[in-house]
N, C-alpha and C positions, 0 to 999 in steps of 0.2 A: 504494500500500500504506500509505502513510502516513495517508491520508483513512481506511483501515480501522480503523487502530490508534487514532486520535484518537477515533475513533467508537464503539470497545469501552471508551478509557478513560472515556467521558462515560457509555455504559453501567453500567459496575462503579461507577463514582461514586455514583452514581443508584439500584443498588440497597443499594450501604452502607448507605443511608438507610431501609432499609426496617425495618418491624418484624415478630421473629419470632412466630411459633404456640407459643405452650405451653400444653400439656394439661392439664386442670384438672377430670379425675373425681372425681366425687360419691364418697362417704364414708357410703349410709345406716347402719351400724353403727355408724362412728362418733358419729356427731348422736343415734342415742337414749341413747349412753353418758352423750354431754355435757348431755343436757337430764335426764338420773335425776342427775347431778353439780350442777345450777344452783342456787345458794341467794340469798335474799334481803336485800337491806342488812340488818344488824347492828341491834337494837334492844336497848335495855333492857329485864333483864325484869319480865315484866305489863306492858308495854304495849303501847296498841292499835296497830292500822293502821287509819287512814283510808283512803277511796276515793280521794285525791286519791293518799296516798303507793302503793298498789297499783297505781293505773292509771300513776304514774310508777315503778312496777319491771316494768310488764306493757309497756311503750315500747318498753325496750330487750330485752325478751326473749319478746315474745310472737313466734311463727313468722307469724301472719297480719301482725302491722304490718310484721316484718321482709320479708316479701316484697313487700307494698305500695313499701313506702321500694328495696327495689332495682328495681322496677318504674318507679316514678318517675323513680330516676337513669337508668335504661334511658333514661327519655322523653327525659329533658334533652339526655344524650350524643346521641339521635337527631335531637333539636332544632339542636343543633350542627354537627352531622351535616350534617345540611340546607344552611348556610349554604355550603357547598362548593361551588363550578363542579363540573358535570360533565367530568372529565379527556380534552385531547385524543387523538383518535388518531393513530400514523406506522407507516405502511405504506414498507420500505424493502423493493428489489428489485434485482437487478442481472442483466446480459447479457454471454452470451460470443457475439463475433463472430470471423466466420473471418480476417477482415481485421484489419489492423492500424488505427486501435488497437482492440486485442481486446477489452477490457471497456467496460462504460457500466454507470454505477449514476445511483440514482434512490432520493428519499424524498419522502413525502407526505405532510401530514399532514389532519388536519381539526379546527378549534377549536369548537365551539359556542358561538352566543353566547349568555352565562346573565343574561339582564335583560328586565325588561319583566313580565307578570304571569306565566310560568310560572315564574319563580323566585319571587315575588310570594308566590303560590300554595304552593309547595313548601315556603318555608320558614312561612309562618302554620301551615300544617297540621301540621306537625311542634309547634311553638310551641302551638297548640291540643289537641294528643294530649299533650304537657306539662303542659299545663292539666288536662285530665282527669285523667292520673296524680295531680297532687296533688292532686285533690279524690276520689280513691278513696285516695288516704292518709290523708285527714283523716277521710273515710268507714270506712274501718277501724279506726282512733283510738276512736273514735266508739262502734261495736260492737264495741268488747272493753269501755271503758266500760260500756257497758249489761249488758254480758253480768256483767261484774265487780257492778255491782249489783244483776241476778238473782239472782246466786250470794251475794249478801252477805246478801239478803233472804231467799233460802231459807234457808239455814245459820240465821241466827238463827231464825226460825219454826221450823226443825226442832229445833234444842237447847231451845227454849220449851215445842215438842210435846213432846221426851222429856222434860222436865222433868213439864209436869203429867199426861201420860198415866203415867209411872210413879206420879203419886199414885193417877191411878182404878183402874189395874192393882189395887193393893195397897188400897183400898177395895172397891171391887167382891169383892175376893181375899173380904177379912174379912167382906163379907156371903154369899157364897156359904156361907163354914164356916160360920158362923151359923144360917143356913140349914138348912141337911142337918143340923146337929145339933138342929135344933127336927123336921126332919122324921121324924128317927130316934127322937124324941122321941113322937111323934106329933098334935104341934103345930100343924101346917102340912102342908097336899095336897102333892105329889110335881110338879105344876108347876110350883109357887113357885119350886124347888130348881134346877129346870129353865130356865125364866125367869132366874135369876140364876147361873146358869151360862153362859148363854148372853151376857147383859152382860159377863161377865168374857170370855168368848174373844173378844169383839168389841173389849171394850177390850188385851187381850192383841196382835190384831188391830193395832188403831190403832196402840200401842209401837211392834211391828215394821214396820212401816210407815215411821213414823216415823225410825226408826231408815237405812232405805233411802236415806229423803228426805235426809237428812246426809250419808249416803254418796256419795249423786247429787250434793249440792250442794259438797261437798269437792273432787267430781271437776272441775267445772264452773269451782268458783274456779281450783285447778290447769291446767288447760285456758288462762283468761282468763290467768292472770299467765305460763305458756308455764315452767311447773315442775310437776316431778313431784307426787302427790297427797300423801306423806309430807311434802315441804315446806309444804304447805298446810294440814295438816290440823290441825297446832298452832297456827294464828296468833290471836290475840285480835282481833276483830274492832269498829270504834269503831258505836255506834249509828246510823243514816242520819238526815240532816235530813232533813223532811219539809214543805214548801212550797217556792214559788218568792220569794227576794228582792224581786224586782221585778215584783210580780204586775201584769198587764197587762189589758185588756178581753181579751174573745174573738174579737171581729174582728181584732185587732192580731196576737194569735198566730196567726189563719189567715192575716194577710197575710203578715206575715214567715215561716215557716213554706215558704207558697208561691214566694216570690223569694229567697232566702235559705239552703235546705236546700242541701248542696251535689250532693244528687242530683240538684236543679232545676236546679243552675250545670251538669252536665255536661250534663244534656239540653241547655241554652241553647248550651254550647260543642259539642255532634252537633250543632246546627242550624248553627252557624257553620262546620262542617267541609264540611255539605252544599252551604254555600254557596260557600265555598272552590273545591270539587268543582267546582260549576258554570261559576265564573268561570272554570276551569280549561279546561271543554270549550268555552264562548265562544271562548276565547284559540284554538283549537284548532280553527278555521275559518279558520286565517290560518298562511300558511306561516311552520314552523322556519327559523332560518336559522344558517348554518355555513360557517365559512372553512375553504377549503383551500391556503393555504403550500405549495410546492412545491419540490424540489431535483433538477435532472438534469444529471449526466456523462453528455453521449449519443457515447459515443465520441471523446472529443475535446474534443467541444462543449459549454460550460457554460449551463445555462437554468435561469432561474427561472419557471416560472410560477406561478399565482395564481388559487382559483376561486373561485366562490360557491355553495354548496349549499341548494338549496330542500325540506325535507320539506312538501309538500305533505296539503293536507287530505283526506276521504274524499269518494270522490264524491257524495255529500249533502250537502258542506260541513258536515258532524259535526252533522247534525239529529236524529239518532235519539238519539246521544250524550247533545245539548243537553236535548230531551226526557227521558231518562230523569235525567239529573239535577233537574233542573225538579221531576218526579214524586219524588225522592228527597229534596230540601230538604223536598217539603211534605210528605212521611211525615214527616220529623222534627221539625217544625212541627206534627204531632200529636201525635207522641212527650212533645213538650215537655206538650204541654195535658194528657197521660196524667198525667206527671209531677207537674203543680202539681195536676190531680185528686185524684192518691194522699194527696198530703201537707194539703188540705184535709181528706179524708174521714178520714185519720189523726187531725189535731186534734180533728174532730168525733167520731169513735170511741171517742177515748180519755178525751175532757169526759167524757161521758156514761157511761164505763163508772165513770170515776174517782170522779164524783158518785154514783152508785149504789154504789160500794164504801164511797166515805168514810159513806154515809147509815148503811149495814149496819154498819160498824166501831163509828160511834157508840153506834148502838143495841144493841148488843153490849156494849162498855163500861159506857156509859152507863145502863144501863137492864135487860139480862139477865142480864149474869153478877151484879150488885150484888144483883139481886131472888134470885137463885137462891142466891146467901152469905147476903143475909138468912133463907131461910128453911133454910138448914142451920143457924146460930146459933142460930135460933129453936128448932129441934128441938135443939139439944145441951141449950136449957138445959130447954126440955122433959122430956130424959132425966135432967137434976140434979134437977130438980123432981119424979120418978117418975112423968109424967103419958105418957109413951111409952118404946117400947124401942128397944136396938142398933140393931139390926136397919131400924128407922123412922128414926133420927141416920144410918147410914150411906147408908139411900138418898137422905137428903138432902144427903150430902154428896157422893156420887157425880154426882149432879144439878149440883151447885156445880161440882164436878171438869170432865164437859161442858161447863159453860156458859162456863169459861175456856178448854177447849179451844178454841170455838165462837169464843169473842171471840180468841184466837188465828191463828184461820184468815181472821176480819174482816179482824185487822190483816195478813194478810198478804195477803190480795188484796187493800186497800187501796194496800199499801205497790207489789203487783206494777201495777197500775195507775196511780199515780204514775210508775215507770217508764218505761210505756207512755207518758203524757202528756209527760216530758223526750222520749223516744225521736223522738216526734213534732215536739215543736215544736224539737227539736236543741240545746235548750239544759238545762243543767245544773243543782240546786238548789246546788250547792256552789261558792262561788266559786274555792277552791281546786282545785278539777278543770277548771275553765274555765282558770284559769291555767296545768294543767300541761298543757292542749290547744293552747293558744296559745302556750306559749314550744315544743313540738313542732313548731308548723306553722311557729311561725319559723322556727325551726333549718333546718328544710325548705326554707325556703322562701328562705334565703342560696344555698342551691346555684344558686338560675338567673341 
């Protein structure tokens, strides 16, 4: 009885040690109270925000980084996880005999041995599922970035639009009256009237439009920095640089690009998983092996024995296994090639659209809207000189009016296609946004 008691107290000891369960339900009512409550560092007022200072308040409180980053610790903890032996097991038993001595007990255990490549194996893959997390952390970083100077681009472009569409508004307005009172007059056809009514509802049109497009793009900031749209909807926003510091050939950004993105690093690290995999089922043509420790009271009689446990392979010697992983490496051995494809095709995409926008922006500036203000000028002083009327000054200035709309919308494809060309080659025009992605992935990247 004493061997009993000795045996529950090593038991109770052992599970002292254990740790408990506690429950830890979700709260979605509460999370949308707290994210309509989140507000942004403190600034002086009138001044701007940078992309650099937005995408560092969008860090800590966007919900897409924030789930990224406990994704990743997930990986780590599981990386850790890993390093663990598989825990023995002890099967204990005991017998009543009608003879004296009446009892015989018996315990057994089985240790596995954890070394050799299926531990090997166990933990790299862990360590490599690690590795992806933080490159879909950095990759999330990344696209709130981008998304944040979407939304920076829009927002200005749309406050620009309502700025000059309320001038055509209110041009277009004054030749329309103008208009119908020459018509009423009987000055002018009943088209004319028509015709310039029809301008105004399309520039009336544009306003609201425009007006949306602010709206949308309010929401979108709010969205990126992971606050509500009233928070965002007041913030003064800093103008976007517009080139790359360290302008490079265009081969250079396709190569880097290609090796470099960390969409490419996680396809490189799936390859390395599948590879992993495979050594895995290699190993796995050769028997587990496992000690069995022994303890028997056989009525009396004290025995140790002592065995050896062989988990034996399939009877193909794990060929089929072998084979599908084989096939599986080299899927992902495409995967990868898909990978550096996308991210050339991207670089190549976005040159080309970017040059075609910046061509159209220029000529826009440079060349349409200036001709289309010179010849509203021309007609104003036309109208000083009595050599034309109103009515001929105002459509020239409604003309003027489009053509900075026009150059307007240049610059903003221009600007959205710059974007597209960072988005692509993954790097940034502002040093300052580089910095605050880099000291993130630091911080990240102390936890391993």
């Amino acid at each position: 009885m004493r061997r009993t008691g000795l045996s529950a107290a090593i038991l109770a000891l052992g599970l002292s040690g254990c740790a408990h369960y506690a429950p830890a339900p979700p709260h979605p009512a509460q999370f949308v109270a707290e994210l309509d409550a989140r507000r942004l560092e403190e600034k002086p007022l009138g001044a701007v925000w940078t992309t650099a200072e937005l995408l560092s308040e969008a860090i800590g409180r966007n919900p897409q980084i924030a789930e990224a980053h406990a994704k990743y610790l997930a990986a780590l903890a599981a990386a850790r996880a890993a390093k663990s032996p598989p825990g023995p097991s002890l099967t204990l038993t005991a017998e009543y005999a009608s003879e004296a001595p009446r009892w015989g007990y018996s315990g057994a255990g089985d240790i596995p041995l954890d070394f050799g490549t299926r531990r090997s194996v166990r933990v790299t893959t862990a360590q490599l599922q690690a590795l992806q997390a933080f490159y879909d952390y950095g990759e999330t970083i990344w696209s709130v970035r981008t998304d944040l100077e979407r939304a920076r681009s829009d927002l200005t472009a749309a406050q620009q639009e309502i700025t000059l569409a309320t001038v055509a508004v209110a041009v277009r307005g004054r030749r329309a009256s103008r208009i119908e009172d020459r018509v009423k007059a009987g000055q002018d056809a009943r088209p004319a009237l028509i015709l310039a009514r029809t301008e105004l509802s399309t520039a009336n049109g544009r306003l609201a439009a425009a007006n949306g497009r602010l709206k949308t793009a309010v929401d979108d900031l709010a969205k990126a920095l992971g606050v509500s749209p009233a928070v965002a909807r007041p913030l003064a926003l800093a103008p976007a640089p517009w080139g790359l510091t360290d302008m490079k050939p265009l081969p250079v950004w396709r190569r880097d690009a290609a090796t470099s993105r960390r969409d490419v690093l996680r396809a490189i690290a799936d390859y390395d998983l599948a590879e992993q995999a495979l050594r895995l089922e290699i190993a796995n043509q050769y028997p587990s092996v496992s000690l069995g420790p022994a303890y028997n009271y056989d009525h009396g009689v004290t025995k140790l024995p002592f065995g050896l446990s062989l988990a034996l392979p399939p009877w193909d010697l794990n060929r089929r296994a072998i084979a599908q992983a084989e096939a599986t490496r080299a899927a992902a051995g495409r995967s990868l090639e898909l990978a550096q494809a996308n991210a050339l095709a991207a670089v190549d995409a976005s040159t080309a659209a970017l040059s075609v926008a910046q061509t159209d922006f220029f000529r826009n500036r440079d060349r349409d809207a200036p001709l289309a203000r010179g010849a509203a000028n021309l007609a104003a002083r036309s109208l000083k000189a009595g050599e034309t009327d109103r009515v001929d000054e105002l459509a020239a200035e409604g003309a003027a009016a489009d053509a900075e709309l026009a150059a307007n919308d240049a610059r903003h494809v221009a600007t959205g296609a710059f974007v597209d060309f960072e988005d692509a080659i993954r790097r940034s025009s502002d040093a300052a946004e580089t910095a605050v992605i880099e000291k993130a992935m630091t911080e990240a990247g102390r936890a391993r």
